[in-house]
Backbone as a printed PyTorch tensor [residue, N CA C, xyz], in Angstrom:
tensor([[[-26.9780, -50.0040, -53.6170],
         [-26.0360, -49.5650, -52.6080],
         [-26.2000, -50.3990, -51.3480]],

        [[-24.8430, -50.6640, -50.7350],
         [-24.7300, -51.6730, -49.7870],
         [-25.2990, -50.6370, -48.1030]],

        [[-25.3790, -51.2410, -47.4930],
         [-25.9120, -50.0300, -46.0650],
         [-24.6770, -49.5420, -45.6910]],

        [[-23.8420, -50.1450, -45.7950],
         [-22.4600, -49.6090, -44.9310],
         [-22.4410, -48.5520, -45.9540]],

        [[-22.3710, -48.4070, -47.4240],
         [-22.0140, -47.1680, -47.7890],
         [-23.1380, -46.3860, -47.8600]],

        [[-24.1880, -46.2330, -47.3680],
         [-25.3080, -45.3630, -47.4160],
         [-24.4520, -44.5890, -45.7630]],

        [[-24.0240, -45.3000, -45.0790],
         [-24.0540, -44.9620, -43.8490],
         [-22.7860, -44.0000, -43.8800]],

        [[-22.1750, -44.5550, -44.4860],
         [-20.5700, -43.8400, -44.8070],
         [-20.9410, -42.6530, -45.6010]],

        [[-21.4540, -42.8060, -46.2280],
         [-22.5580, -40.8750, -47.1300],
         [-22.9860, -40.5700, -46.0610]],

        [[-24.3450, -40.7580, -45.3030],
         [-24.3420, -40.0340, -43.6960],
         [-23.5060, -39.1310, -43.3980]],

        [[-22.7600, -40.2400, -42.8170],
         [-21.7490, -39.6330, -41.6720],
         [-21.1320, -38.5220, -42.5420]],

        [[-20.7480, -38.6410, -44.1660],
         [-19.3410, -37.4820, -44.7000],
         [-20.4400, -36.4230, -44.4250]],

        [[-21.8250, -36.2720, -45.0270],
         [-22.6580, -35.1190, -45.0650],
         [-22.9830, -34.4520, -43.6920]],

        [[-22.6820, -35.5810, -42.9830],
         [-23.3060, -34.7180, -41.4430],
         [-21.9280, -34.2160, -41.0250]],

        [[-20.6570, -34.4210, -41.1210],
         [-19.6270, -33.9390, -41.0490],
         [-18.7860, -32.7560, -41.8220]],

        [[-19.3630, -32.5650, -43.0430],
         [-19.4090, -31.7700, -43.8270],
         [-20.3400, -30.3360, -43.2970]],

        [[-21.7190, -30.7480, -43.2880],
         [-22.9120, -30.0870, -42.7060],
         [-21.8030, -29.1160, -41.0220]],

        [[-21.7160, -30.0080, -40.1840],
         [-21.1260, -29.7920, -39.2480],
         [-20.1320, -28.1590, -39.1410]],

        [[-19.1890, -28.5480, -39.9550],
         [-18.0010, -27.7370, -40.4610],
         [-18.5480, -26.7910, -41.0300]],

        [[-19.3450, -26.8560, -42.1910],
         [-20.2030, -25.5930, -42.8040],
         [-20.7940, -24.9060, -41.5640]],

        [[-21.4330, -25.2830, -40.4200],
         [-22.2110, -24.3360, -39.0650],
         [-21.2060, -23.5260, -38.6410]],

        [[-19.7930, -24.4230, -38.6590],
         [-19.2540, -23.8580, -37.6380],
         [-17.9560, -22.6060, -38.3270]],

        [[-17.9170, -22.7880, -39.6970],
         [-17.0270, -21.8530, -40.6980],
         [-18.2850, -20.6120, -40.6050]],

        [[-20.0490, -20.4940, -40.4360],
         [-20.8090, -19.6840, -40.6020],
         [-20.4780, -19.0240, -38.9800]],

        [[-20.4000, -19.2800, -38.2800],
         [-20.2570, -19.1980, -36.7700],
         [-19.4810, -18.4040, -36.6110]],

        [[-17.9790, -18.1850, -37.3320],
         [-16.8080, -17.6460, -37.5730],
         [-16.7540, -16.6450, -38.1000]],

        [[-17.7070, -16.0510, -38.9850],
         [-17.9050, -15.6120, -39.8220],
         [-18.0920, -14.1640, -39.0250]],

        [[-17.0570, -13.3010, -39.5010],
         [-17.3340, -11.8030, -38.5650],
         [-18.6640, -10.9230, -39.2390]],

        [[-19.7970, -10.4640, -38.1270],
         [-20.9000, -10.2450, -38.1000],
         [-20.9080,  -8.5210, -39.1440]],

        [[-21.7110,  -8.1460, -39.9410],
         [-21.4030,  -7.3880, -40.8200],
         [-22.9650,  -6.4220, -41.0580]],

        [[-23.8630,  -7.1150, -40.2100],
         [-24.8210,  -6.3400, -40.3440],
         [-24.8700,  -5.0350, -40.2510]],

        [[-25.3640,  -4.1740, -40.6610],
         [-25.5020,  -3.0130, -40.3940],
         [-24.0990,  -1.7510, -40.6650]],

        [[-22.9060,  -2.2810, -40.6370],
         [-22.0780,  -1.7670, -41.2940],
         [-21.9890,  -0.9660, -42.4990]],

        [[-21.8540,   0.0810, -42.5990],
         [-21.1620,   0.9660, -43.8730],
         [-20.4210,   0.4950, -44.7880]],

        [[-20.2960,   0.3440, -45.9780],
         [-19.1790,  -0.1600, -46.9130],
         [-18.1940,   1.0900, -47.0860]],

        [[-17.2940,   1.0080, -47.6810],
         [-16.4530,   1.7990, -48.1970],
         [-15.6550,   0.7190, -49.3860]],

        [[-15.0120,   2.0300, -50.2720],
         [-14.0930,   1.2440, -51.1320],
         [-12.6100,   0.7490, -50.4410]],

        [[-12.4670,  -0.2870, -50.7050],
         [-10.9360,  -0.9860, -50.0960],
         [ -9.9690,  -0.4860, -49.9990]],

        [[ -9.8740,   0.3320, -51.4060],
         [ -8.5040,   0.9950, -51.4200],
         [ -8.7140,   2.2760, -50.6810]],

        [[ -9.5150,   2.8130, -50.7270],
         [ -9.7890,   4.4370, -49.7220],
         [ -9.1210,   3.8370, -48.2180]],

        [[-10.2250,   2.4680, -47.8620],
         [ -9.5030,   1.7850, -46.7070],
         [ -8.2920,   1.5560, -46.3280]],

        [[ -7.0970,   1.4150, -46.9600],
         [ -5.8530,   0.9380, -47.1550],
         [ -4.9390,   2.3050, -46.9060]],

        [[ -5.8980,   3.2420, -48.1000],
         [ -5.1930,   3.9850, -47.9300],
         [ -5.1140,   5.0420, -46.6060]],

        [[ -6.4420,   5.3670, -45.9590],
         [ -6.4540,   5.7880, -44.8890],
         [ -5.6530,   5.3730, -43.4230]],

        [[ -5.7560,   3.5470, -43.4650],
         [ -4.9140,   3.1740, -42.5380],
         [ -3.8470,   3.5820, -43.0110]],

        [[ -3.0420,   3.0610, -43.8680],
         [ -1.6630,   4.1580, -43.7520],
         [ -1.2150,   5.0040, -43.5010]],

        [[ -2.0750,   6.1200, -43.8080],
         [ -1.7850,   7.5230, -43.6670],
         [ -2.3750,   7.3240, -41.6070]],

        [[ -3.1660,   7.0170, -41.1620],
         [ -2.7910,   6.8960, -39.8780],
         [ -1.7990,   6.5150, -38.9190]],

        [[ -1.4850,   5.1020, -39.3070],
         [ -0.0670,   4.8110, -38.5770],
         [  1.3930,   5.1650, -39.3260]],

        [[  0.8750,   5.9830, -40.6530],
         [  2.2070,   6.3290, -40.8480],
         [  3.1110,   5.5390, -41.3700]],

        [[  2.4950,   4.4740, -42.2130],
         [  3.2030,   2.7050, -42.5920],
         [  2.4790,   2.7130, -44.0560]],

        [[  3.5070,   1.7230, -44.7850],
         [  2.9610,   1.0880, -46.2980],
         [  2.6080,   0.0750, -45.5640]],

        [[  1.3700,  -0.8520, -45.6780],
         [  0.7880,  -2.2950, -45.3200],
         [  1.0150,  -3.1280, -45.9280]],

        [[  1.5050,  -2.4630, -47.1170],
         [  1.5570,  -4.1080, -48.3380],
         [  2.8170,  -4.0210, -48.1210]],

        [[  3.9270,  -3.6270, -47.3050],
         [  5.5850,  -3.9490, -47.5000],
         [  5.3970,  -5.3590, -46.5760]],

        [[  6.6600,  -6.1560, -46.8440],
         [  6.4930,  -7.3410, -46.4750],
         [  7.3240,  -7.0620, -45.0330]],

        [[  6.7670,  -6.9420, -44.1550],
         [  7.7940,  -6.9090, -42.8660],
         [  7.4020,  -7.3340, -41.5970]],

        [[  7.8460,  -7.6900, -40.5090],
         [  7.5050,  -8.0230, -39.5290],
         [  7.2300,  -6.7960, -38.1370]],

        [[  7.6740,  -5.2590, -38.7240],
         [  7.7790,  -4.6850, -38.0090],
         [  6.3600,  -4.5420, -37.2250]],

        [[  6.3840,  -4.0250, -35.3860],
         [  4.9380,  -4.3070, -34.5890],
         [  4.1690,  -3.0740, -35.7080]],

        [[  4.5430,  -1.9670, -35.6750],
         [  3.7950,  -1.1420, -36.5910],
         [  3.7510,  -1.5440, -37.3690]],

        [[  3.6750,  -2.0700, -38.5700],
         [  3.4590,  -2.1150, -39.5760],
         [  2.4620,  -3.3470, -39.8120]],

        [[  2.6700,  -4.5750, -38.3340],
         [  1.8780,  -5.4520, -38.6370],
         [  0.7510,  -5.1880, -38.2650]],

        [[  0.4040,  -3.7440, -36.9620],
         [ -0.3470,  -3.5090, -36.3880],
         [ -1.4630,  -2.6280, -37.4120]],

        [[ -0.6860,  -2.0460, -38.2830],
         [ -1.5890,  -1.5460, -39.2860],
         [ -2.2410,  -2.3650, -40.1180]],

        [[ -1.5650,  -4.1520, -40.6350],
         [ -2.1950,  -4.5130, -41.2260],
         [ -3.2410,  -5.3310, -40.9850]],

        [[ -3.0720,  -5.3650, -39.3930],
         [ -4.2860,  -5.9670, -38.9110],
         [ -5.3120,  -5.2140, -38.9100]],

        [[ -5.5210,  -3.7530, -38.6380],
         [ -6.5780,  -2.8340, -38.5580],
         [ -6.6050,  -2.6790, -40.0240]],

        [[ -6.3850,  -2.8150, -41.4020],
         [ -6.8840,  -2.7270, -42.5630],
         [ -7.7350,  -3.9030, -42.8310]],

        [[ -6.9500,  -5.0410, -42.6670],
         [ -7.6050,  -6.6870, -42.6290],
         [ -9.3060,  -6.5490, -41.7670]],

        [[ -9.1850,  -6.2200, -40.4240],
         [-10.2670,  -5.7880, -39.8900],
         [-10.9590,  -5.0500, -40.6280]],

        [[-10.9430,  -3.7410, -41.0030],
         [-11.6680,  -2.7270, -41.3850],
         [-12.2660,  -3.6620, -42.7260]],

        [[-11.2000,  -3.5840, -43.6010],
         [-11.4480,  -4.9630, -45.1400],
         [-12.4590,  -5.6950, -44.9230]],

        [[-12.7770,  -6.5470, -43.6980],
         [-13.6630,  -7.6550, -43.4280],
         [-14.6740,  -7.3340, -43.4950]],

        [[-15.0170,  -6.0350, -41.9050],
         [-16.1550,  -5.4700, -41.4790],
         [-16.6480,  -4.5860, -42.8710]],

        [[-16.1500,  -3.7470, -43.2240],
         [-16.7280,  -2.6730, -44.1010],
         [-16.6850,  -2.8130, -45.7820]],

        [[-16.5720,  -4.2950, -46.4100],
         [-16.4970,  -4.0750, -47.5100],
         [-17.3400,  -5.7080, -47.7230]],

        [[-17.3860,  -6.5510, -49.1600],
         [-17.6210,  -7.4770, -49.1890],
         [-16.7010,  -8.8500, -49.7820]],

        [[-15.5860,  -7.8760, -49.3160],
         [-14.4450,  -8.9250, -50.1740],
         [-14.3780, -10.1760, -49.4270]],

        [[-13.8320, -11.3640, -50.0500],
         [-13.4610, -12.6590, -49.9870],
         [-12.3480, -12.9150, -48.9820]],

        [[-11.3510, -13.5520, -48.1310],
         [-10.6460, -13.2890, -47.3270],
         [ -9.5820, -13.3360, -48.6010]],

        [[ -9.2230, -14.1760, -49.2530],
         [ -8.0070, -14.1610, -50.9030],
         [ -8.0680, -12.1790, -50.8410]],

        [[ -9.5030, -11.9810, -51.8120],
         [ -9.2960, -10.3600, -51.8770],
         [ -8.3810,  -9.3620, -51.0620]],

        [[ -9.0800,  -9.7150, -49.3300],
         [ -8.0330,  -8.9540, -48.7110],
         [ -6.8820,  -9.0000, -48.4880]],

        [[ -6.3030, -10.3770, -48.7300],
         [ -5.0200, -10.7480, -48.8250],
         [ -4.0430,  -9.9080, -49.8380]],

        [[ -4.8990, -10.1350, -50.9660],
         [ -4.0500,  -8.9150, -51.9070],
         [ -4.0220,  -7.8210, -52.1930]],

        [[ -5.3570,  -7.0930, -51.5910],
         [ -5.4040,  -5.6790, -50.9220],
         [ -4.2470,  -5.0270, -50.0950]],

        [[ -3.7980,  -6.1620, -48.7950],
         [ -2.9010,  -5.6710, -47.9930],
         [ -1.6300,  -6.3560, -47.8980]],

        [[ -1.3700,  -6.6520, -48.9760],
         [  0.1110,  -7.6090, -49.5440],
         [  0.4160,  -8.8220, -49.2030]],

        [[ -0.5870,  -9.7820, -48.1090],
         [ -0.3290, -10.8490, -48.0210],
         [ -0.5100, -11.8100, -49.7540]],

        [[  0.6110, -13.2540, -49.2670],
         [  0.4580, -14.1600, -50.6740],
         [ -0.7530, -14.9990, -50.4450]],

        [[ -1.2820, -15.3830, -48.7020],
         [ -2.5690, -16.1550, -48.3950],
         [ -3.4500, -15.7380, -47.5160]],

        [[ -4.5430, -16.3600, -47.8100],
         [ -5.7920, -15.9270, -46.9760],
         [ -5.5710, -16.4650, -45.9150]],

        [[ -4.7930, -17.5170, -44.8380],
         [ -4.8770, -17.6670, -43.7720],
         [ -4.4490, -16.7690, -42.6870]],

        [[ -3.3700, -16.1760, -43.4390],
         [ -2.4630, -14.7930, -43.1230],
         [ -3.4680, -13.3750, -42.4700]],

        [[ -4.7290, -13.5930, -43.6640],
         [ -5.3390, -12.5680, -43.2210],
         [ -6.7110, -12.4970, -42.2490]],

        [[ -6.7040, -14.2060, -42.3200],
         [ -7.3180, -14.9340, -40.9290],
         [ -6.8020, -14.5410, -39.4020]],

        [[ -5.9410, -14.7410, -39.5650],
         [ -4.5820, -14.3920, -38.5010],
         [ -4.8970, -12.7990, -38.0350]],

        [[ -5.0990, -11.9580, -39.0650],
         [ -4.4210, -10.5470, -38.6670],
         [ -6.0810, -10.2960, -38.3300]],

        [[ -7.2810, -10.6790, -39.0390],
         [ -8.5950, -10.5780, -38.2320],
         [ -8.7370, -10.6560, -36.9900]],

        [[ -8.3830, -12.3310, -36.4720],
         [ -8.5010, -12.4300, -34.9010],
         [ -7.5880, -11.5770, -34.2240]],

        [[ -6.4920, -11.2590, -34.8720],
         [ -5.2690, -10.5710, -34.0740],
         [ -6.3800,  -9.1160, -33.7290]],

        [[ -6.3880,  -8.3660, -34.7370],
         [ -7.0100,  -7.2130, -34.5920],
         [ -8.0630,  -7.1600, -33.7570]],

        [[ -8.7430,  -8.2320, -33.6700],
         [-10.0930,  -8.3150, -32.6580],
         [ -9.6480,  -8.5440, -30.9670]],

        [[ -8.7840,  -9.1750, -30.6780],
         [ -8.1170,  -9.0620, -29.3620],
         [ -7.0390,  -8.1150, -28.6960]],

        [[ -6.6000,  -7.9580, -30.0000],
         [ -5.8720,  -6.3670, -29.4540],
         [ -6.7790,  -5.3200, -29.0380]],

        [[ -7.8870,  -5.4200, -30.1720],
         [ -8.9460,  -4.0240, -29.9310],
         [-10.0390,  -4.6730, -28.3850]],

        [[-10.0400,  -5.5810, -28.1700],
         [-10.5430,  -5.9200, -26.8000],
         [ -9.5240,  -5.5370, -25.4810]],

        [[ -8.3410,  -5.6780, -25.7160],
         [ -7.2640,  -4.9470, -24.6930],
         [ -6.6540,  -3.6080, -24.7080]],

        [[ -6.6050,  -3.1700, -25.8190],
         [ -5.5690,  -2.0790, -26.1200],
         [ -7.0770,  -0.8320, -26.2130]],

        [[ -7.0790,   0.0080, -25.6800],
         [ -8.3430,   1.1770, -25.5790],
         [ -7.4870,   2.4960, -26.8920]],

        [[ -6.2140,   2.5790, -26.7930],
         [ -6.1010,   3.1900, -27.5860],
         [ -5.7550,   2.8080, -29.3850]],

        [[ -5.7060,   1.4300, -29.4030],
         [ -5.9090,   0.9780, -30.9590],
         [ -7.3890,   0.5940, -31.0610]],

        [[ -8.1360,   0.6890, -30.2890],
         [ -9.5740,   0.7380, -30.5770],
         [-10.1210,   2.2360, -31.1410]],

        [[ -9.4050,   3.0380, -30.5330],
         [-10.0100,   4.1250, -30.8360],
         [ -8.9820,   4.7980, -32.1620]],

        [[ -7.7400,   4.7030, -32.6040],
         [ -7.2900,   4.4290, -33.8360],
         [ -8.4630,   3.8250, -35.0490]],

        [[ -8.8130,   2.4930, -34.5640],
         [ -9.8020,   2.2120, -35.4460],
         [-10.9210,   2.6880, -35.6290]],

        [[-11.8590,   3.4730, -33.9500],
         [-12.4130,   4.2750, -34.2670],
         [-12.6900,   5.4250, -35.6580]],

        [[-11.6080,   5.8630, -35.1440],
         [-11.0980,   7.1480, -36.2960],
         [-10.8180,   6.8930, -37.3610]],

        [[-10.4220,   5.9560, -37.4700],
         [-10.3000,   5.3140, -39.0540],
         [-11.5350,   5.3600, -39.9430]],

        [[-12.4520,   4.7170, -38.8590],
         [-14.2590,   4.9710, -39.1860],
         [-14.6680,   5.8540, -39.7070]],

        [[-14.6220,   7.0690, -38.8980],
         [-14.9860,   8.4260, -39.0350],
         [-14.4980,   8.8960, -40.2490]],

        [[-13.3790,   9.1200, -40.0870],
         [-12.6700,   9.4010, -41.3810],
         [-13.1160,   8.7250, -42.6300]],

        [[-13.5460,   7.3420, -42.7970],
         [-13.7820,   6.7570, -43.8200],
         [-15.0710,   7.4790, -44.0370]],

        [[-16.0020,   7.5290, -42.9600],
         [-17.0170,   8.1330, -43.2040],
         [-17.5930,   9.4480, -44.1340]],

        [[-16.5460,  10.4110, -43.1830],
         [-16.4150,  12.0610, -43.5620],
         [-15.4020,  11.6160, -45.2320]],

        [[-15.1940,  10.4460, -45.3280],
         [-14.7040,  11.0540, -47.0140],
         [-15.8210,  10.7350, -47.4100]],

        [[-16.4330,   9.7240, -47.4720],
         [-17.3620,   8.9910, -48.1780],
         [-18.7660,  10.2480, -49.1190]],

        [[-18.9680,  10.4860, -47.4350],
         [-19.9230,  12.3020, -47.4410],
         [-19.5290,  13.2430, -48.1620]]])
């Protein structure tokens, strides 16, 4: 092997390496969390806001629910981001990338969809028991 391509392996692995830190970095924190089953999940958000999640629509409710399932999906279970995608009717996982961060900045502004999700908790809880 010539040096230029030893060097050119380098650089892809340390760039590779790189991207792997920073996809772990991203990665919403899950310690200590409760599991529940997905579908109990799904189904509880619904029955809270009163919405099907897997209908395909743009409505604010309905997207607002599927961000707090996507959330809940992430935090409380061990599915794949694909999984939750087809849990809550999206066709891709970037979709449900999207409705993660969404849900995480709404619930940093909005005090009363935090506490929606609260209760969602509880509830998941008190079935679980």
């Amino acid at each position: 092997m010539r040096t230029q391509e030893i060097k050119g392996l380098i650089k892809s692995h340390h760039n590779m390496i790189y991207r792997l830190e920073k996809m772990l970095k991203e990665q919403p924190k899950q310690l200590n969390e409760e599991r529940f089953p997905s579908e109990m999940i799904v189904q509880e958000v619904n029955n809270k806001f009163m919405v099907d999640i897997t209908k395909i629509t743009r409505k604010k409710k309905v997207m607002y629910a599927r961000h707090a399932a996507v959330y809940l999906l992430k935090t409380h279970t061990n599915l794949i981001w694909q999984d939750i995608a087809v849990s809550v009717g999206n066709t891709h996982h970037t979709s449900v990338i999207h409705s993660f961060k969404a849900a995480k900045d709404i619930m940093e502004t909005d005090d009363d969809y935090l506490q929606t999700i609260n209760e969602i908790k509880e509830r998941l809880v008190f079935l679980k028991n």
